[in-house]
C-alpha positions in Angstrom: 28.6 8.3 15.9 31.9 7.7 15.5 34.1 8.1 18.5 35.1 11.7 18.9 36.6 13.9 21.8 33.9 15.1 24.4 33.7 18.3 23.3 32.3 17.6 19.8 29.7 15.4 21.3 28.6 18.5 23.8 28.7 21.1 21.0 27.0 18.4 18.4 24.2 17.6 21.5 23.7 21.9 22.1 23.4 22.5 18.1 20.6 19.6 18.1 18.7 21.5 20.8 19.2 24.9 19.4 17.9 23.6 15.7 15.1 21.8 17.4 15.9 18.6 14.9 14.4 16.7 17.7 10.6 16.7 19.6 11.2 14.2 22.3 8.5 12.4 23.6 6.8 9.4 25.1 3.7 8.0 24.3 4.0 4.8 25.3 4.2 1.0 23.6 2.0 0.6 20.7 2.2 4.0 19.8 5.0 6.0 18.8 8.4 5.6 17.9 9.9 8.5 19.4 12.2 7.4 22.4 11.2 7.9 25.9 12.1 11.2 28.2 15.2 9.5 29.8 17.8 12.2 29.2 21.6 10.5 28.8 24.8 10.9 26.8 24.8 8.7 23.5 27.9 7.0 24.6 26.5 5.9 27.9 25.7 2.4 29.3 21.8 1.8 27.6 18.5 2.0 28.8 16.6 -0.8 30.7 13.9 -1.9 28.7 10.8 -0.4 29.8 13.1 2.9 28.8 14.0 1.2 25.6 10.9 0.3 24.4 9.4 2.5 22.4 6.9 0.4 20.2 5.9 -3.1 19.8 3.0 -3.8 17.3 2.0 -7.5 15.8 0.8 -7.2 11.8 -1.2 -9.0 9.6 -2.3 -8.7 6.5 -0.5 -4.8 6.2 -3.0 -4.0 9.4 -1.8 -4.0 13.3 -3.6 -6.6 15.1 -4.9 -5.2 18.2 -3.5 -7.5 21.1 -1.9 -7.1 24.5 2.0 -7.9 24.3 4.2 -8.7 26.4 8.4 -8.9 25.5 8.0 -12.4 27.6 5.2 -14.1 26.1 7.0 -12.9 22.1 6.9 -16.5 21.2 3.5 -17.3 22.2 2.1 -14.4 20.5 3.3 -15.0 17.5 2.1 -18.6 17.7 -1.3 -17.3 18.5 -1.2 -15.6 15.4 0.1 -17.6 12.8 0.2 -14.9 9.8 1.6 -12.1 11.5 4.7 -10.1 12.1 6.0 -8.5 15.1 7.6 -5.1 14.8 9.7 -4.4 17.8 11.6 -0.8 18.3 13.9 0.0 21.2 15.9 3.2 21.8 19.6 2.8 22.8 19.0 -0.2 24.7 21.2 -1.9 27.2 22.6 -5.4 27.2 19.5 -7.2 29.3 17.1 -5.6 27.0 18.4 -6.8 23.8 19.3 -10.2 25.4 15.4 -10.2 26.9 14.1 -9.8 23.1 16.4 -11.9 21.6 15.6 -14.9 24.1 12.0 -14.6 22.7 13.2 -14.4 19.1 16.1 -16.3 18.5 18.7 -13.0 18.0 22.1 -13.8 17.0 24.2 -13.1 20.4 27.0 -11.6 18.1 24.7 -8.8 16.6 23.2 -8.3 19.7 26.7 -6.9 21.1 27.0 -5.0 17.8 23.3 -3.1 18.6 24.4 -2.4 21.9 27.5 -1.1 21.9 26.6 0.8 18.6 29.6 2.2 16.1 29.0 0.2 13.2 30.0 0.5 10.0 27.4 -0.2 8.1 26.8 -3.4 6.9 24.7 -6.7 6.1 25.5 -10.0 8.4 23.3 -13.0 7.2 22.4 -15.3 9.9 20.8 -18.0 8.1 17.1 -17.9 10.4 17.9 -14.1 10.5 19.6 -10.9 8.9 21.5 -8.0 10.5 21.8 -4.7 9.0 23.3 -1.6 10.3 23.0 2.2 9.3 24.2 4.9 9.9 21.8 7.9 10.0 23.0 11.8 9.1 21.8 15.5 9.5 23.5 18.7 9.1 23.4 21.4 11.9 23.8 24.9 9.9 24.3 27.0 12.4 27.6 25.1 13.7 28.4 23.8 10.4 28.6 20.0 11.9 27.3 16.7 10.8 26.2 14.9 13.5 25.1 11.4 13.2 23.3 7.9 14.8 22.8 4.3 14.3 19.5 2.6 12.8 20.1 -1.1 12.9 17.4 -4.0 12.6 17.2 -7.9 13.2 15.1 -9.1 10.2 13.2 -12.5 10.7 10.9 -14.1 9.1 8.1 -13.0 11.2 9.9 -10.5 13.0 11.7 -7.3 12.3 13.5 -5.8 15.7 14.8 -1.8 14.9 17.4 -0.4 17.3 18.1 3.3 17.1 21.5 5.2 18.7 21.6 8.7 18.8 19.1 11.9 18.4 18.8 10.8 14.8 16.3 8.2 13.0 13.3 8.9 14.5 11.1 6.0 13.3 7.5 7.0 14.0 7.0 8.8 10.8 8.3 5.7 8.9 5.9 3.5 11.2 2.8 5.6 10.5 3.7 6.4 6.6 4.1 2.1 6.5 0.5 1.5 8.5 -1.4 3.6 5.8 0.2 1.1 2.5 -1.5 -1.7 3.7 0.2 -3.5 0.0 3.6 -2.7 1.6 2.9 -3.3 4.5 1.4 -6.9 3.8 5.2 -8.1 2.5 6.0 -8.8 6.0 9.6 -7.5 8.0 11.5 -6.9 4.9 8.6 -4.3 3.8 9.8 -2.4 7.4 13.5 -2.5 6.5 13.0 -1.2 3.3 10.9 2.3 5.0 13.4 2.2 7.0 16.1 2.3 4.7 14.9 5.0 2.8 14.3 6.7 5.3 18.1 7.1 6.2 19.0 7.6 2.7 16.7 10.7 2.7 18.5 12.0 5.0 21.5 11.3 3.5 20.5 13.7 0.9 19.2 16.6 3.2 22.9 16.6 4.7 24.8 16.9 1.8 21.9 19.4 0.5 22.8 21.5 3.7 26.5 20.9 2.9 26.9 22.0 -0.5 25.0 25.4 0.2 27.8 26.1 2.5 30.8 24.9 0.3 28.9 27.1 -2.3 29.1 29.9 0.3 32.5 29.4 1.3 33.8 29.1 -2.6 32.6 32.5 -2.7 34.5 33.8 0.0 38.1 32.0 -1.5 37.8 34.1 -4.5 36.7 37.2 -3.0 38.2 38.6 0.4 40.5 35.8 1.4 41.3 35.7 5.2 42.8 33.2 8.0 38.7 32.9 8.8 37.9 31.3 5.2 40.8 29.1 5.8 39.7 27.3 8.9 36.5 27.6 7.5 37.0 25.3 4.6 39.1 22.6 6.7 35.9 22.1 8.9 33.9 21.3 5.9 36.3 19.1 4.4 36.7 17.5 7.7 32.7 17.5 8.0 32.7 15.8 4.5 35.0 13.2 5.7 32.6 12.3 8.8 29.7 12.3 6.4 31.6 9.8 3.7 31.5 7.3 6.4 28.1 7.1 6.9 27.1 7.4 2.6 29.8 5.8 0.8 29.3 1.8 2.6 25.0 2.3 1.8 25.3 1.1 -1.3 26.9 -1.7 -0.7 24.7 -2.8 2.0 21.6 -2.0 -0.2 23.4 -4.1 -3.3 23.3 -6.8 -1.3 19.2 -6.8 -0.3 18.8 -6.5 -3.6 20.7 -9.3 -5.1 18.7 -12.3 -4.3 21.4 -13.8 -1.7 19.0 -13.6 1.3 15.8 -15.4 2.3 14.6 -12.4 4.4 14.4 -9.9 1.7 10.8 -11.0 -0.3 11.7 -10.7 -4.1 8.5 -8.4 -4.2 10.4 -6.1 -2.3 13.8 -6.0 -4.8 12.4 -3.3 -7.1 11.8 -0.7 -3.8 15.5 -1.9 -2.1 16.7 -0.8 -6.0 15.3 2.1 -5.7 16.5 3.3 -2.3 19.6 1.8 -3.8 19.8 4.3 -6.7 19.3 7.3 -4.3 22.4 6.1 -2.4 24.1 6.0 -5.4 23.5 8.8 -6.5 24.5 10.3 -2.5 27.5 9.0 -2.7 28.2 10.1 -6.3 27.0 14.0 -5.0 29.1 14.1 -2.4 32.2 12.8 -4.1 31.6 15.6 -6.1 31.7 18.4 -3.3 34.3 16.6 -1.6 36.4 17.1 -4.8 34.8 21.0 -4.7 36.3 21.2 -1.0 39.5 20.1 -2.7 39.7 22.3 -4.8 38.7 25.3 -3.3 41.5 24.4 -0.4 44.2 24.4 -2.9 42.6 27.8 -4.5 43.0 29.2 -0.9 46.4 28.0 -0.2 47.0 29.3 -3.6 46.0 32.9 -3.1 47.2 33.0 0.7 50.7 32.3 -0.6 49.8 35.1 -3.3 49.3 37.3 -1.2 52.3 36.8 1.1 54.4 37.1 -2.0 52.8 40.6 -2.2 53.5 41.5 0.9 56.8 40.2 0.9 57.8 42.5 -2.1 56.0 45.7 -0.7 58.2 45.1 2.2 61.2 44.6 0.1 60.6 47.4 -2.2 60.7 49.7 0.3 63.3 48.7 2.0 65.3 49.3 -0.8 64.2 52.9 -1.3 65.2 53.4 2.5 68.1 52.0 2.0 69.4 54.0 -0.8 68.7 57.0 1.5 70.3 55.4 4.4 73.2 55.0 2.5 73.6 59.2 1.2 72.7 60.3 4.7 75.6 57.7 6.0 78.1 59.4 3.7 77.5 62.8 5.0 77.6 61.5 8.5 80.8 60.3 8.2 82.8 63.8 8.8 85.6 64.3 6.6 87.4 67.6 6.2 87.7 67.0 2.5 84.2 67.4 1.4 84.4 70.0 -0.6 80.1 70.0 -1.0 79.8 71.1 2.8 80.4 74.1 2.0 78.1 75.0 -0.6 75.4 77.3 0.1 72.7 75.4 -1.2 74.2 72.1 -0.6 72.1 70.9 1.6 68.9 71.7 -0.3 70.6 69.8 -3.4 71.3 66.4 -1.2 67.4 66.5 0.1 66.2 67.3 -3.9 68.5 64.3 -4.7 66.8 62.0 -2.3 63.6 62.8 -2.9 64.3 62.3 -6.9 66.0 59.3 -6.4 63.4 57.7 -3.7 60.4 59.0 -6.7 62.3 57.2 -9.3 62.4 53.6 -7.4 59.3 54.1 -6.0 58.1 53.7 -9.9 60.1 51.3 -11.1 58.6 49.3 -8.3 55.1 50.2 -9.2 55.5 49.3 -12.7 57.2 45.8 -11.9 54.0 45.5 -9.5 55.7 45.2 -6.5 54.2 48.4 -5.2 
């Protein structure tokens, strides 16, 4: 996630609970994806690795090989199997647990700091023996109205793929056990796992901005029906939850552009068409949310619009009558001023006559200023 005061995260890390986006569990290497049971804040310091590691799975041929692994024997394993893969996945891992794996594999020491301290925009660094990519994962919490969001970032190799995960987001099992049952895919080695992955995050890109645009639908509503001080700070938290959201769609492309073009040795041209593909969903994200940003826009200019409205209203109610009251004001100040020489004092029905006026007089103004709409 992107850094944000404290209390964001808390109500963000509550809303997740209460939605029950997440079922956390641990079943253990060679299993599952889902992280371990090791309750910490996003932002803190990492895991140790036997916290970290989630799952850890050799494959050949689009099948796991069934064979005992161990994170310091990577290299022989792979050399005891000459035409497999190795799919590692590590939950919010510390420093020494990255820096164990990439020992055994060869990892970049540069994108190792970037999968550990997290907050990446996304991106593609090329490596030459190796490829990093970084995304950044979405989901909208409808009760709070929040779009809360994680990391999914993965060393590709050429026998290796290495997926690290930040935040509550990305779960990967469900992309792990969708991949083991297309053996085809599956057979196209690490690039056939960053590709699952991949759209995997771009599906969620569109469940968010699904989620998002029932609400600006809702709220568009609201402007042009009762508007009050509630719709107003209404709308700036979904344009401010569009913003956060932006961050993580608008760069996909990009980074999907580039697994596509041909430029790296990682990416197996068999795999092009499918990184086209998630590419086109991204596309069209980005293009979808453009759209209800400008809607958000919109809609905050039609607010301001019909808030200043309706202080104008108010404004001329108060004037009008004002001026009614004042033209009273004034007759009742000119008999309060006690002259001898007012001859109307002593009428007998004086009195009567003066109220008659007023009344007449406030009647009159009161419908001029209805028909000039003031009233």
């Amino acid at each position: 996630m992107s850094s944000e005061p404290s209390g964001r995260n808390d109500l963000v890390t509550r809303a997740l609970t209460a939605s029950r986006l997440l079922t956390v569990r641990w079943t253990g290497a060679n299993e599952d994806e889902s992280e371990p049971p090791v309750q910490k804040d996003v932002l803190g310091p990492g895991r140790p690795l036997q916290d970290a590691l989630v799952a850890m799975s050799l494959y050949e041929d689009g099948q796991r090989v069934d064979a005992a692994l161990a994170v310091d024997q990577l290299a022989e394993a792979l050399a005891a199997h000459p035409n497999a893969f190795l799919w590692i996945g590590l939950f919010e891992p510390n420093h020494a647990a990255l820096r164990s794996v990439g020992a055994q594999l060869g990892l970049p020491a540069l994108a190792i700091e970037d999968a550990v301290h997290a907050h990446q925009r996304p991106k593609v660094e090329d490596y030459g023996d190796s490829v990093f990519v970084a995304f950044r994962t979405t989901a909208y919490v409808d009760s709070v109205e929040l779009i809360t969001t994680g990391e999914v970032m993965a060393f590709v190799g050429d026998r290796y793929i290495v997926t690290v995960r930040h935040g509550e987001l990305g779960e990967l099992s469900g992309v792990r056990a969708t991949l083991e049952t297309q053996r085809e895919v599956l057979a196209l080695g690490p690039s056939a796992v960053l590709y699952a992955v991949a759209d995997r995050v771009v599906d969620g890109f569109g469940d968010a901005i699904n989620g998002l645009a029932l609400d600006v639908d809702e709220v568009e509503a609201q402007v042009f029906g009762a508007t009050s001080n509630r719709t107003t700070e209404r709308l700036y938290n979904l344009k401010r939850e569009a913003l956060e959201l932006r961050r993580s769609v608008q760069p996909a492309p990009q980074v999907l552009q580039r697994l596509v073009d041909g430029s790296l040795q990682q990416v197996r041209p068999q795999l092009r068409t499918y990184f086209r593909d998630v590419e086109d969903h991204a596309q069209r994200a980005a293009e979808n949310l453009m759209t209800i940003d400008e809607l958000l826009s919109g809609a905050v200019q039609a607010n301001l619009a019909l808030v200043g409205k309706q202080q104008n209203d108010d404004m001329r109610r108060l004037a009008a009558g004002a001026a009614i009251f004042a033209v009273l004001t004034l007759i009742v100040g000119i008999y309060g001023m006690n002259f001898d020489n007012m001859p109307e004092l002593h009428w007998k029905y004086g009195y009567f006559i003066v109220l008659g006026l007023m009344v007449l007089i406030s009647l009159a103004l009161y419908r001029a200023f209805r028909r000039a709409g003031w009233l």
